[in-house]
N, C-alpha and C positions, 0 to 999 in steps of 0.2 A: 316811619322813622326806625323805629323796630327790626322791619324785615331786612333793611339795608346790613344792620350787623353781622356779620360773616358766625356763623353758629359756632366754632370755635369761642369768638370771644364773650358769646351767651354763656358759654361754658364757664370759661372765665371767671364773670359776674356770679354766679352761680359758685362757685368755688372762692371766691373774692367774702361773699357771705356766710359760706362756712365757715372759715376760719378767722373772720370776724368775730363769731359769733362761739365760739372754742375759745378764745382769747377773753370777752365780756364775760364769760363762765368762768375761766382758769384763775382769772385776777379778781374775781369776787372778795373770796378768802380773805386775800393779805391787806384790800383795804379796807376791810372790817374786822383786820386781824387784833387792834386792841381792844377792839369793845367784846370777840370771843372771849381774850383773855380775859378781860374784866369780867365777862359773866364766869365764865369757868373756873376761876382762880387759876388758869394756866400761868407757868412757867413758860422762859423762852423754849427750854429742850423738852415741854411737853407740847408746845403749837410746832417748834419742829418736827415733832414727829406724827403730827396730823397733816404739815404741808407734806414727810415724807410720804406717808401712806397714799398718798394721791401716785406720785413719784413713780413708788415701788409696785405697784399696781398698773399704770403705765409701759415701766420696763418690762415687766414679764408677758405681758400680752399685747405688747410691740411687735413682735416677729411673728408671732400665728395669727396675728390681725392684716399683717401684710403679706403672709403666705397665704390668707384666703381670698385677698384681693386679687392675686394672682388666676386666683383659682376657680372663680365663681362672678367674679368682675365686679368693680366699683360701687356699682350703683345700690346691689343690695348689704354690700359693709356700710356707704354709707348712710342708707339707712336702719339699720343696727344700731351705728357709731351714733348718732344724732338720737335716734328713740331713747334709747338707754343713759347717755349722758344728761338729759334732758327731765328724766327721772330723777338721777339722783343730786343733781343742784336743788330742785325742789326739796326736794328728802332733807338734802343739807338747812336747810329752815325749819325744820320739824325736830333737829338733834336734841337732848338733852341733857345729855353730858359728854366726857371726854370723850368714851368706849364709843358711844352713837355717834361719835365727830368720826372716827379713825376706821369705824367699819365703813359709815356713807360714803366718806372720801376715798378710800380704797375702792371700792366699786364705783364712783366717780370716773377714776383712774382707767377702771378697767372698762369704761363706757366710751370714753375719748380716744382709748388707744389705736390706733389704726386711722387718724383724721389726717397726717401728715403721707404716710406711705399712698395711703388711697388718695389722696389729692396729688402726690409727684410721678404713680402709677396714671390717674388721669391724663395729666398735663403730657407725660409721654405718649399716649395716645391721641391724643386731640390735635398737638401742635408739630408742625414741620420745626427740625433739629435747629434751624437758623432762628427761631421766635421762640428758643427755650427758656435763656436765660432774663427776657422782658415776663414771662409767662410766670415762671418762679416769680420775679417779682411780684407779681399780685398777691400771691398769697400771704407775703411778708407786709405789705402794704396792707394787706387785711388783718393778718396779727397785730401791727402796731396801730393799726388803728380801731380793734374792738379792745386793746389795753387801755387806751388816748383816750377812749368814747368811755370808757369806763367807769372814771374817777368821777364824769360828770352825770353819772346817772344813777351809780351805787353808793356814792358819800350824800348826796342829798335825801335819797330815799331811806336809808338806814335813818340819817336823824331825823327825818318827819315821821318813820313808819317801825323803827328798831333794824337792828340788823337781822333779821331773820326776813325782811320784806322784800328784798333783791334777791334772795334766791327763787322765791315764787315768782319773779317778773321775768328772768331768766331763764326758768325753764319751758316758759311758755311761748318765747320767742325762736327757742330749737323747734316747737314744735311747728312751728309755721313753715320754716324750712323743709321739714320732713315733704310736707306735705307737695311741695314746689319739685322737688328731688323726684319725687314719686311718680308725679304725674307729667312729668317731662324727660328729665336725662336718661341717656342711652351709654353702655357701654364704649358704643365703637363709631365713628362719625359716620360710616357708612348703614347704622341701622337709624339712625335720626332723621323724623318725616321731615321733609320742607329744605334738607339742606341740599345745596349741587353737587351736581357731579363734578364739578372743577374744583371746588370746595376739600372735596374728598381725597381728589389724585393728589391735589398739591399737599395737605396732612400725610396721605398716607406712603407718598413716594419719597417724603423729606425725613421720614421718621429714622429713627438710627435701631432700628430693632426690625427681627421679623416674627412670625405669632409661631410660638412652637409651644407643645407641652414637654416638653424634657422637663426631668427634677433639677431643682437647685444643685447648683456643686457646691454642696458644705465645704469639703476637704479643700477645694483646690481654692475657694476662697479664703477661708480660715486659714491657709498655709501662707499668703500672698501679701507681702511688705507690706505693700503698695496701701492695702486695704484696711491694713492693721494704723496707717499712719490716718486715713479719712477716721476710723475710728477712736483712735485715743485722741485724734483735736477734736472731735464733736463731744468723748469724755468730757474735756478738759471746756471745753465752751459753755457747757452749760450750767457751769456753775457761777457764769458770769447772766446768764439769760434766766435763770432761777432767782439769781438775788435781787433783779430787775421785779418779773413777776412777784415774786411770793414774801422776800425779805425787807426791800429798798420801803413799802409807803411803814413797815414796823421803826425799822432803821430812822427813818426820815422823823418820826413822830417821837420816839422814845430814845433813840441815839443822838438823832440833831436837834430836837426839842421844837418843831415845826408843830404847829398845829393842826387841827384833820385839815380845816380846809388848804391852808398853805400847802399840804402833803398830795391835798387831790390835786391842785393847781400844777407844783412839779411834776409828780408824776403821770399826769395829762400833758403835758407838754415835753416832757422827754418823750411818748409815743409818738407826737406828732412831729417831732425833727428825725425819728425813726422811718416815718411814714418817708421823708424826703429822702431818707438814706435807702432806702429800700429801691424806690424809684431810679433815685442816681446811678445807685449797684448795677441794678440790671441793666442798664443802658449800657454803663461803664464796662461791666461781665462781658456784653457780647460785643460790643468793639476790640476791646482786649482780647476778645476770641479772634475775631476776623482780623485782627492785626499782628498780632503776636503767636498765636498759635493756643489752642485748646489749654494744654498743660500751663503756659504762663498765666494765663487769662484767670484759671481759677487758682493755681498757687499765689498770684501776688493781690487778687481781691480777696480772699480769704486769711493771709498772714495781714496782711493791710490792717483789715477789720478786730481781728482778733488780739494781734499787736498793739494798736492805740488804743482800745478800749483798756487791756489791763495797763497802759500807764499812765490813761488818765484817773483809773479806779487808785493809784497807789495818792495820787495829787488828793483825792476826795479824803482817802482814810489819814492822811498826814496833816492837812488841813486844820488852822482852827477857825478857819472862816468859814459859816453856813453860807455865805456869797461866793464863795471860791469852790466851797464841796458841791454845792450844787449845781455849778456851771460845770464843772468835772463830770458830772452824773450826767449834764446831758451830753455834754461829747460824747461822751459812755456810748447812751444810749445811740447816736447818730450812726456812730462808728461800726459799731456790733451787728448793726443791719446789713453790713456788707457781708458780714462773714454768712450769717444764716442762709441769705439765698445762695453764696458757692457752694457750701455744706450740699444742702439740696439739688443745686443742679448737679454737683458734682456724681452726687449716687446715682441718677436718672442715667448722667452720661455711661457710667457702668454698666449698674443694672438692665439697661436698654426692656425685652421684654419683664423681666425679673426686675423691675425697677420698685414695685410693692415690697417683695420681702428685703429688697436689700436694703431701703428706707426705711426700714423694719428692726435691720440688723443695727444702722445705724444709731434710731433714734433706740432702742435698748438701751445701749453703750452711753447716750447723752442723757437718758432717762436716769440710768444709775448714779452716773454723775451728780442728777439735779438731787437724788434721795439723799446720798452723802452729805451736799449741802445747805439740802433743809436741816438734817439733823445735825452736822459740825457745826453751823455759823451760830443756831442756838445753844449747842454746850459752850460753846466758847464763849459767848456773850454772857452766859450766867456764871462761869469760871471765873471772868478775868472782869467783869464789871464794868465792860466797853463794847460797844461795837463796832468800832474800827478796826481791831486785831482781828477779825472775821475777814474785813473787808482786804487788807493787805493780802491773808491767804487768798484771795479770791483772783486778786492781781496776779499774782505770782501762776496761778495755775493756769491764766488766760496766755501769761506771756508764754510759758511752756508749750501750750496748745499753739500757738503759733507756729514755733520754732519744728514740733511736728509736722504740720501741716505742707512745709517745704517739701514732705518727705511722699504728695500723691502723686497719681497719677490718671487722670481722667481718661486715656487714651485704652488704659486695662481693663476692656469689658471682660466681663463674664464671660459670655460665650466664646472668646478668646482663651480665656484663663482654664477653663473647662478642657480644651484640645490642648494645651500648652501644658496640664498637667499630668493628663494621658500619657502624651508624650514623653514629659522626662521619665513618667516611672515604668514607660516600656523600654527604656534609656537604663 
């Protein structure tokens, strides 16, 4: 049964569980983020600045995690990206006060960083250009559902075992992957034993890239509209994909007064109407490509998504019904899924080979974002004595990131962008 699967989608599977399993880690935290508080005597703007340091930590070695993927191939970032993340969720069970919370989580940060670049540098290698935007979907399908799978494995274990027991179970589930990663995946389809030769032509003649080592064009990308618009909507998005992660099960329990388990139930089931939304996207993404043209396909899934999410988030923060805020939360949740997989396939389309650092460059920009609003949505919750005034700014920034977002263009690769800038400045 096995063999029948086309090694492409082995891959897949294999990448479908990473980021599974990066997401069962990421969202550990925040639903065990009161009983933190409770033991630490944390503040909201002192556990924001323990979700920050994850964050900030992420941002900064975002880009030379996806310039090394570039540069030394996949297989050995991700196993780096996975040893070391793997490490320090463990560790995160061992902290004993703040200072031990905010160094582990920082190097957490810096353990993960590069699992998105190297997984969208993957899937540009493995998949012909017409099976991109189903391909991305996987991974999104595996984030939302190692968040989904989460609640029901970290909220019971914390109360039978304390909160310190889900990080030793956690990290010991990265390592199993390691070891699968190691002893199987290959860089390039054509070095992988057992797959065909028909296999390989069809990947590697459909690809939209070809293998060069040229350096990155900083300049001419950094100069370039186009690219600056992918960036400030992924800013601006992830301050709605942050409050999902790391804020909503706090929000849920001490802003809407939901109890733990009521809080795992929602947010278990906000990932898995995500799980659906993720699936649909991609479907939806690449019809809309083949029908409409590249450029439409991702500017109107990506505004779509990022547009209804912040105005069902204002209906949740306005709300005095936890029946009404919490149905809002999951459209939220459903909606949002659309946006991340164009996000992502969007920078592949770009970056073609250079698809690592510029998922690189991206997730930076979204990273910084998410640090932001680890640390605003808690000052302002301890300011103003609510947590719904967090939650409006959170709308407002989504809806704006939308409104960016009209403003890409998938069709501007790189190595376009590179001779085009030559150009004018020999011009």
């Amino acid at each position: 049964m096995i063999k029948k699967i086309p090694y492409r989608r082995r891959v897949l599977i294999l990448l479908f569980f990473l980021i599974l399993i990066t997401y069962l880690d990421r969202v550990t935290i925040s639903l065990v983020g009161v009983r933190i508080k409770d033991a630490f005597h944390l503040s909201n703007t002192q556990f924001g600045w323990v979700l920050g340091s994850f964050s900030l930590a992420y941002a900064l070695f975002e880009i030379p995690s996806g310039m090394l993927t570039d540069r030394i191939g996949q297989r050995a970032v991700f196993i780096r990206i996975v040893l070391m993340w793997s490490l320090f969720t463990a560790l995160t069970g061992a902290v004993t006060g703040m200072t031990s919370l905010l160094l582990i989580r920082f190097l957490f940060g810096i353990g993960e960083s590069g699992a998105y670049p190297t997984s969208s540098s993957t899937i540009g290698r493995w998949f012909p250009s017409s099976e991109r935007g189903r391909s991305m979907s996987a991974l999104f399908i595996g984030q939302n559902a190692g968040a989904a799978v989460a609640p029901l494995i970290v909220v019971p274990v914390a109360i039978h075992f304390g909160w310190r027991a889900p990080f030793f179970v956690n990290g010991l589930i990265g390592l199993l992957w390691v070891i699968v990663c190691w002893s199987w995946f290959k860089n390039e389809p054509s070095e992988m034993k057992g797959i065909s030769k028909e296999e390989v032509v069809l990947i590697e003649k459909e690809r939209r890239f070809l293998q060069h080592n040229e350096p990155f064009p900083w300049r001419a990308v950094l100069s370039n509209r186009r690219i600056w618009a992918v960036l400030i909507g992924f800013f601006c998005s992830q301050w709605g994909l942050y409050f999902f992660v790391a804020w909503m099960p706090v929000y849920l329990q001490q802003g809407r007064h939901l109890t733990e388990t009521h809080m795992k139930q929602v947010t278990s089931f906000l990932f898995v109407l995500a799980i659906g939304g993720a699936f649909f996207s991609g479907i939806l993404s690449d019809w809309l490509v083949k029908k409409k043209g590249l450029i439409f396909g991702r500017r109107f899934v990506g505004m779509f998504g990022m547009g209804m999410s912040g105005l069902f988030l204002i209906v949740t923060a306005v709300s005095a019904s936890n029946f009404i805020a919490v149905t809002c939360l999951l459209i939220c949740g459903f909606c949002y899924s659309f946006y991340s997989l164009t996000a992502f396939s969007t920078c592949v389309d770009i970056g073609g080979a250079k698809a690592g650092t510029m998922v690189g460059i991206m997730n930076f920009f979204g990273q910084t974002g998410a640090f932001f609003l680890s640390i605003v949505f808690g000052k302002i919750a301890d300011a103003v004595h609510n947590y719904n005034t967090p939650v409006l700014l959170i709308a407002g920034i989504l809806i704006l990131g939308s409104i960016v977002w009209l403003g890409i263009d998938p069709e501007n690769k790189i190595e376009n962008l590179k001779a085009g800038y030559i150009l004018n400045k020999g011009n």
